[in-house]
N, C-alpha and C positions, 0 to 999 in steps of 0.2 A: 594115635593121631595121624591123619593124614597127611603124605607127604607135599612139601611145597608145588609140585609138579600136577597132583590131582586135584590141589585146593587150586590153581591156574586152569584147570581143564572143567571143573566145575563153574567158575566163574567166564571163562568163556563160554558153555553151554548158556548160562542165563543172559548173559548180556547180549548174544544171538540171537535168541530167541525173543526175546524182549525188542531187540531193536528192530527188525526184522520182520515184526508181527503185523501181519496186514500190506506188507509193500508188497506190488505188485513185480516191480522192475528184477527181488533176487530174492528165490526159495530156499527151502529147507529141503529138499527131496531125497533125502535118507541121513540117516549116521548108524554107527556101529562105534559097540563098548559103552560102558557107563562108570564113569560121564566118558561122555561120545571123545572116542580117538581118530574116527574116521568121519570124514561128513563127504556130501555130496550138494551142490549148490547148482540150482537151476537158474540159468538168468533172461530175464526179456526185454533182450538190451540188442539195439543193432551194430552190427560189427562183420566182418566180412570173412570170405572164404575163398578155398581155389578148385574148381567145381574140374571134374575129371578128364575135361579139355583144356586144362587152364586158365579158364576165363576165372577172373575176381568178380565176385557179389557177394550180395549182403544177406545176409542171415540173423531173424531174430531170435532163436533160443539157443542157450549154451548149456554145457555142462561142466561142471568144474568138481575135481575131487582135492582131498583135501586128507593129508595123513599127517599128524602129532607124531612124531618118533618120539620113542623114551629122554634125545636130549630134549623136547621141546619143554619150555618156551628158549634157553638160549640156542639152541639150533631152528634152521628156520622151518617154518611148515613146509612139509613135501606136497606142491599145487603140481598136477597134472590136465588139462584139459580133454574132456572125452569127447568132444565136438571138434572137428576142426577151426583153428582160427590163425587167420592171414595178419598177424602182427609181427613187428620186430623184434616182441621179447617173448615171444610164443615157440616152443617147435613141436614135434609129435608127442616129445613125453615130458616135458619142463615148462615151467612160467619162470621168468627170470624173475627172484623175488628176495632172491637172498643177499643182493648189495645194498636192500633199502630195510631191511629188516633188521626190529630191534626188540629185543625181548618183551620191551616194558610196553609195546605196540598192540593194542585190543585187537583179538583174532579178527571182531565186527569191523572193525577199521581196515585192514587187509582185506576183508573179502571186497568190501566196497570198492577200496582201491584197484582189484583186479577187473573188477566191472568196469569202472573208468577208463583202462587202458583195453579193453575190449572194444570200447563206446570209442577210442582213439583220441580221452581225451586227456591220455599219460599214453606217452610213450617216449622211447630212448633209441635213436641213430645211430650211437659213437660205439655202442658193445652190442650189438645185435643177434641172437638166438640165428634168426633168417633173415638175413641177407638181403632178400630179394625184394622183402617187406620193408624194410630200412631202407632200399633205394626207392621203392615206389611209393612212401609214406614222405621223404625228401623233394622228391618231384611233384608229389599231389598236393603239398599242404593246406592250399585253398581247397579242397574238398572235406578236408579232415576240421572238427572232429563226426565219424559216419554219427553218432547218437549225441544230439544238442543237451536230452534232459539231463537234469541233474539227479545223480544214481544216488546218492545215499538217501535214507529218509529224512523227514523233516526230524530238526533235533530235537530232543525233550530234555528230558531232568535225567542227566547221568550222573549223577555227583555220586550214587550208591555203588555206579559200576567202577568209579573211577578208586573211588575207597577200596574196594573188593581187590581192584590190581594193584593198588599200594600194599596191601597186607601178604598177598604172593611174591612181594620181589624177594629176592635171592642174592645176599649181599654177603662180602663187598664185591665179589666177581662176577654177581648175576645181572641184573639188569639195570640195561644203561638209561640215559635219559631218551624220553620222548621225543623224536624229531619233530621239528618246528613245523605247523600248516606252510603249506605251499600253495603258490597264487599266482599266476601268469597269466601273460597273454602272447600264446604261439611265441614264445621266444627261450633259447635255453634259459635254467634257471644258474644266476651266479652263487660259486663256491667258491673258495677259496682253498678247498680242497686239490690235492695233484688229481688229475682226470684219469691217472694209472691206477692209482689206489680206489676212486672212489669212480666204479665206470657210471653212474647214475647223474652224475654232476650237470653231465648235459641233457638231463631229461628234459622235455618238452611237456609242459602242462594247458590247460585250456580252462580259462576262467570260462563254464558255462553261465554262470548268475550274471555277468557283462554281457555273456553274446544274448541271454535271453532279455535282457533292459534294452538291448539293443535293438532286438527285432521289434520290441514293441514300442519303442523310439518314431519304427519305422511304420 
């Protein structure tokens, strides 16, 4: 019988692939192992860089790798960025991901997530990777978020994928509960959490589906 760990890694290959299929904005452009331990994720999302003078622009393809350690799913994926990217929870060889990370979180739903904060429209000031990104994302905020679309695909009928990850949890010390949607507009999100313990607390989100009602308002 397969272990809980492969029966998670299988179901995160389908529901990837599944959700995935056809969007334009985030690829599949390799994996390695079966079921896949490694992937690679191309994305065509605008988001910025620091070009070898200095100057910040914008850049629209990414690349994103993506390694399952043997603890995964309760350890968090190892995200690496092979692109440059000018964020605050970005650095040469990390994505900050492991304060919001929770086992029972669909791989699909991470990757998206990390597009978002690419697109600048998740990001975090108060624990910052770079520094320099967190002041100039502070200062710029009316320019942000660089990518208005909204990154995940449209939704469909998950309920199979969603059954698939209930039958991998790993109890009673495996996975915890699902963190609640989150929905803002340019303003930290409130916890009640201590902001030591939980450094994401002040994360900054960006309702895109209001800024787009918006523009066409306008």
């Amino acid at each position: 019988m397969a272990s809980p760990r492969t029966r998670r890694l299988v179901v995160d290959a389908e529901s990837i692939r599944k959700r995935l299929a056809g969007w334009p904005l985030i690829e599949i452009s390799g994996t390695a192992g079966i079921p896949p331990e490694i992937y690679r994720f191309t994305y065509r999302i605008k988001g910025l860089f620091v070009d070898p003078t200095g100057n910040i622009l914008e850049r629209d393809t990414h690349l994103l790798e993506v390694n399952l350690s043997l603890g995964y799913p309760r350890r968090a994926p190892q995200c690496r960025m092979l692109t440059p990217v000018f964020h605050p929870n970005f650095d040469d060889s990390t994505v900050c991901i492991g304060d919001f990370w929770a086992a029972s979180e669909g791989l699909d739903d991470l990757i998206i997530r990390i597009g978002r904060m690419i697109a600048y429209q998740e990001y975090n000031t108060k624990s910052p990777l770079n520094g320099l990104a967190a002041k100039w994302a502070a200062q710029n905020a009316s320019l942000l978020p660089i990518d208005t679309r909204a990154i995940a695909p449209p939704s469909g009928d998950e309920t199979e994928i969603e059954l698939s990850l209930a039958e991998t949890s790993i109890s009673p010390s495996g996975f915890e509960p699902s963190p609640p949607p989150i929905s803002a507009n340019l303003v930290p999100v409130d916890s009640a959490s201590d902001p030591q313990s939980d450094p994401w607390s002040d994360k900054i989100v960006i309702d895109t589906q209001n800024l787009a009602t918006e523009a066409t308002r306008a």
